[in-house]
C-alpha positions as CSV (number, residue, x, y, z in Angstrom):
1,X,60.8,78.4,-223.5
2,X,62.3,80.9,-221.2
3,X,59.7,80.7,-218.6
4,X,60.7,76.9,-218.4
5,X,64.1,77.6,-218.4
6,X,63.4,80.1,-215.1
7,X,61.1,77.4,-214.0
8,X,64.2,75.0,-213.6
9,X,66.3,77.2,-212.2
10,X,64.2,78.0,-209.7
11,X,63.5,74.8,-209.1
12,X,67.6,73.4,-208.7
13,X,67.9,76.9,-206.3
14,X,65.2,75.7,-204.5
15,X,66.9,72.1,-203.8
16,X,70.4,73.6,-203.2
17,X,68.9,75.8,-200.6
18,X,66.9,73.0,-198.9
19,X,70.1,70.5,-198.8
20,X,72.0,73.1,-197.3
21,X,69.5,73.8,-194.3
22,X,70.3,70.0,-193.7
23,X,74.0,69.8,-194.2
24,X,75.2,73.4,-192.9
25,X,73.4,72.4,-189.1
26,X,76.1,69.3,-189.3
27,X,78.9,71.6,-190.3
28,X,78.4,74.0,-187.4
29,X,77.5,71.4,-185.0
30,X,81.1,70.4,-185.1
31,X,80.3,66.9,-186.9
32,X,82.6,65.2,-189.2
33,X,81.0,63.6,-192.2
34,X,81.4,60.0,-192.5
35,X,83.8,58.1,-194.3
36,X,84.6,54.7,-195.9
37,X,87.7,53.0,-194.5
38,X,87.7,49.9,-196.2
39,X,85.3,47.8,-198.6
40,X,85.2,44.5,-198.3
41,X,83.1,42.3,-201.0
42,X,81.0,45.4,-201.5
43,X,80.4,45.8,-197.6
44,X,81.9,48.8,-196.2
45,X,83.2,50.2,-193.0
46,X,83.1,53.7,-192.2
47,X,84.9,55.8,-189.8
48,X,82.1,55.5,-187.2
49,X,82.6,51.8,-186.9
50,X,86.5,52.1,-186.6
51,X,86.0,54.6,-184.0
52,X,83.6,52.5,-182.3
53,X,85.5,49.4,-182.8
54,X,88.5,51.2,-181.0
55,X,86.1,52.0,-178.0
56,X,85.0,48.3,-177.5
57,X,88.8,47.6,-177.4
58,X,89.7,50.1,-175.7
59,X,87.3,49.6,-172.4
60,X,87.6,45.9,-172.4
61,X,91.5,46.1,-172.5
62,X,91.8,48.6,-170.0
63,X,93.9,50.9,-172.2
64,X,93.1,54.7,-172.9
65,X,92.6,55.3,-176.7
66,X,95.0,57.9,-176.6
67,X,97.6,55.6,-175.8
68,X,96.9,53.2,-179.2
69,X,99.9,54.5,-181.3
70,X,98.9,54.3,-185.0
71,X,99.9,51.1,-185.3
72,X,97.6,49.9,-183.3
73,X,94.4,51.7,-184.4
74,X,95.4,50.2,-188.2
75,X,95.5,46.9,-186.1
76,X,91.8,47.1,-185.1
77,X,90.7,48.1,-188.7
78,X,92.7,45.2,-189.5
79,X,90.5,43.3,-187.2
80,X,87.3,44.7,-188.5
81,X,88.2,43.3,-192.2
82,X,88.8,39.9,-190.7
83,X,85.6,39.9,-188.4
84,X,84.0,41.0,-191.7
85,X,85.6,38.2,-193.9
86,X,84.4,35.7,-190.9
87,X,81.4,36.7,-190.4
88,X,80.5,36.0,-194.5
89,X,81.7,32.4,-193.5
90,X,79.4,32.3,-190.3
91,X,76.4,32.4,-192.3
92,X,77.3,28.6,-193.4
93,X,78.8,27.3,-190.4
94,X,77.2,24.8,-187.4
95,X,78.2,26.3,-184.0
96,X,76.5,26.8,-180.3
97,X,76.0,30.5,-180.8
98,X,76.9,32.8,-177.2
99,X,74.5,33.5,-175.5
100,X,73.6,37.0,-174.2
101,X,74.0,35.7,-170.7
102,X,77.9,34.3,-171.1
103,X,78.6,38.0,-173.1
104,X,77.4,40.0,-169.5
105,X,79.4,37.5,-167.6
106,X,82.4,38.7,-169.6
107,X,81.1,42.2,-169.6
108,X,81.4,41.8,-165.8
109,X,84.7,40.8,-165.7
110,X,86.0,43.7,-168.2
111,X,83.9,45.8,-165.3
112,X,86.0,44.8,-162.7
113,X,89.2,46.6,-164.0
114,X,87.8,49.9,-163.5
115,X,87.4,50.7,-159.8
116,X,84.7,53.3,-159.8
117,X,82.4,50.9,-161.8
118,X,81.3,48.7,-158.6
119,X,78.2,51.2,-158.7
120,X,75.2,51.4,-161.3
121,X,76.2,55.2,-161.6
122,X,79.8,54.1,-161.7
123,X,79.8,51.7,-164.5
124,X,77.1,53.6,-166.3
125,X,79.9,56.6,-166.1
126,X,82.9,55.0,-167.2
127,X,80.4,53.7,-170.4
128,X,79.7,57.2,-170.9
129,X,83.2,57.9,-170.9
130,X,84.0,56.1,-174.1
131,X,80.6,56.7,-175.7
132,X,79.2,53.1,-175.4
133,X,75.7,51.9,-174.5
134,X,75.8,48.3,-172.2
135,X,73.4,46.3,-174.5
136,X,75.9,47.5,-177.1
137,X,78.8,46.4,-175.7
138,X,77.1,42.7,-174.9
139,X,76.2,42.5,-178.5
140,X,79.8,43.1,-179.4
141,X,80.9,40.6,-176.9
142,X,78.2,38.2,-178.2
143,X,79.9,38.7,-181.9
144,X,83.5,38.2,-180.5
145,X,82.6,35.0,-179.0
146,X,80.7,34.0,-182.1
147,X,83.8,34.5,-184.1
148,X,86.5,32.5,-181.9
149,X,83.8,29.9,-182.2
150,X,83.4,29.9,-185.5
151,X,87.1,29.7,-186.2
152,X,87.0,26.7,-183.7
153,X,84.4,24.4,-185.3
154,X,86.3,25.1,-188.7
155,X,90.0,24.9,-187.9
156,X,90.6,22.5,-184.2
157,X,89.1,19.4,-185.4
158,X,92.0,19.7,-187.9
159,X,95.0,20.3,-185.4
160,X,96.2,16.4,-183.7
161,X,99.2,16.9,-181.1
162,X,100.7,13.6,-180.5
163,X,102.6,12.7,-177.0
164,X,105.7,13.2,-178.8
165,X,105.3,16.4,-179.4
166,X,103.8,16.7,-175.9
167,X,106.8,15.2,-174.1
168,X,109.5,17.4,-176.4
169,X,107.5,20.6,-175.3
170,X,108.0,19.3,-171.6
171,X,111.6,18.3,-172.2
172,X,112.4,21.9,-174.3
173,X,110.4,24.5,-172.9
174,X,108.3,23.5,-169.7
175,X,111.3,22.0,-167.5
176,X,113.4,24.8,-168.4
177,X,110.7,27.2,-167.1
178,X,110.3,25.2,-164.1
179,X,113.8,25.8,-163.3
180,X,114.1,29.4,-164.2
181,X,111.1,30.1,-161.5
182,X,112.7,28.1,-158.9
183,X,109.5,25.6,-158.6
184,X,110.1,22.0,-158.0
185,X,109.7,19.3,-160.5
186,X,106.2,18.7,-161.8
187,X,105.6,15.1,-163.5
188,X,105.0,15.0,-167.3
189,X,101.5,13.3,-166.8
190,X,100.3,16.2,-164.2
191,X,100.6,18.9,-167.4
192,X,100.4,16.7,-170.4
193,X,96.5,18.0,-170.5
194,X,97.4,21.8,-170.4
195,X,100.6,21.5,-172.4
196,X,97.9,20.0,-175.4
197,X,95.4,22.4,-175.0
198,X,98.0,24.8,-175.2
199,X,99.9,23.7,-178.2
200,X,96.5,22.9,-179.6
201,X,95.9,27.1,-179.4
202,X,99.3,27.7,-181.0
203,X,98.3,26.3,-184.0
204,X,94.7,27.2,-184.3
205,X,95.8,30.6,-184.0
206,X,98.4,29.7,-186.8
207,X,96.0,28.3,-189.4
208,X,93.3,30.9,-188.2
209,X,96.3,33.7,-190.1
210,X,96.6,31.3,-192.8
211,X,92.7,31.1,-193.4
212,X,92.3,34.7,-193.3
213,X,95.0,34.9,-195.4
214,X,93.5,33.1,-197.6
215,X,90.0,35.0,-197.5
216,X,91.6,38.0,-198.0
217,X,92.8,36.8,-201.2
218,X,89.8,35.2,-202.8
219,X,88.2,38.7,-202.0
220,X,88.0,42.5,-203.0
221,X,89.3,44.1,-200.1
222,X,90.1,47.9,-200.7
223,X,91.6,50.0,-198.0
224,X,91.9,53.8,-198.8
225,X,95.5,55.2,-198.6
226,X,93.7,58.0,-196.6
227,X,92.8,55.2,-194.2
228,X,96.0,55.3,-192.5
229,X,95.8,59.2,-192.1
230,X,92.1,58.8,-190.6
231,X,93.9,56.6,-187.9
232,X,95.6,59.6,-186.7
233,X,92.1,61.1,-186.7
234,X,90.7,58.7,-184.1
235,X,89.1,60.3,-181.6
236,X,90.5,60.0,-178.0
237,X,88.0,59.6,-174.8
């Protein structure tokens, strides 16, 4: 009975040693261990992808992550919960998906902010910079086009802006604008077309809130009260 007893022992000493010699190379390496952020229907998002997720942002908008105050790092976790409530809905949605060709060309334009990227060595330096990988960053282009797509084909077929609405948006805002920049008169007819499109945007954004809104409550969405300490933790590149 003893001799099993030492048996087992030696056996649990044997696994604590050999988890160590994996987890102790980590710990001097420098690495922080991974973390869940926020669980959404069971599907959760760890550190790495917020950190990530503020890299994509942070090269396509041209703004150094050490100048996203903590308000704004919570904001892009906020955005990874909605992307993750849309993308459940995707699955069961008709859309054109984006193609990896109209992602580069977007890719390209993001390029263009950043001067020292007009070179293969250049761009592939500034990408190295905030830790990304091209084909990545298309893919996450790819995904952000998917979404505004999605949310598109479910919400603008229900938006209708009559000419009255129209004309009251020329009469209140648009003529007044005019006026303020010193430009000369412009003809409703000229504008009527941007003036929809653009009050059409207005309120697809506005029932976009609503609907995620309304996803977040028909779901289980936990977010970790250490979550908004972590976002002090973010990395800056």
């Amino acid at each position: 009975m003893d001799r099993v007893r030492t048996n087992k022992m030696i056996a649990v000493a044997a696994l604590a040693l050999l988890m160590s010699a994996l987890v102790l190379p980590a710990a001097h390496a420098g690495q922080v261990i991974d973390r869940i952020v926020a669980t959404i229907n069971g599907h959760i998002i760890l550190q790495s992808d917020w950190d990530e997720a503020m890299c994509y942002e942070s090269l396509l908008n041209g703004k150094a992550i050490n100048q996203f105050s903590n308000e704004d790092r919570r904001a892009v976790l906020d955005r990874l919960i909605d992307q993750e409530l849309l993308g459940e809905q995707m699955k069961s949605a008709y859309f054109q998906h984006a193609s990896e060709a109209e992602a580069a060309a977007r890719v390209a334009e993001a390029r263009k902010a950043y001067p020292e990227a007009a070179t293969t060595e250049g761009w592939q330096s500034v990408l190295a910079r905030f830790g990304l990988a091209e084909k990545d960053l298309i893919s996450h282009v790819q995904q952000q086009i998917d979404l505004m797509r999605l949310v598109d084909a479910r919400l603008r077929p229900a938006v209708q802006i009559d000419s009255k609405t129209i004309e009251a948006y020329y009469r209140e805002k648009f003529v007044p604008q005019l006026k303020q920049s010193g430009a000369g008169d412009v003809p409703p007819a000229d504008v009527a077309a941007k003036i929809r499109e653009l009050l059409t945007e207005e309120k697809v954004n506005e029932l976009m809130v609503s609907w995620l809104q309304s996803l977040r409550s028909e779901s289980k969405v936990s977010v970790p009260g250490s979550a908004g300490a972590a976002a002090e933790g973010v990395q800056s590149r």
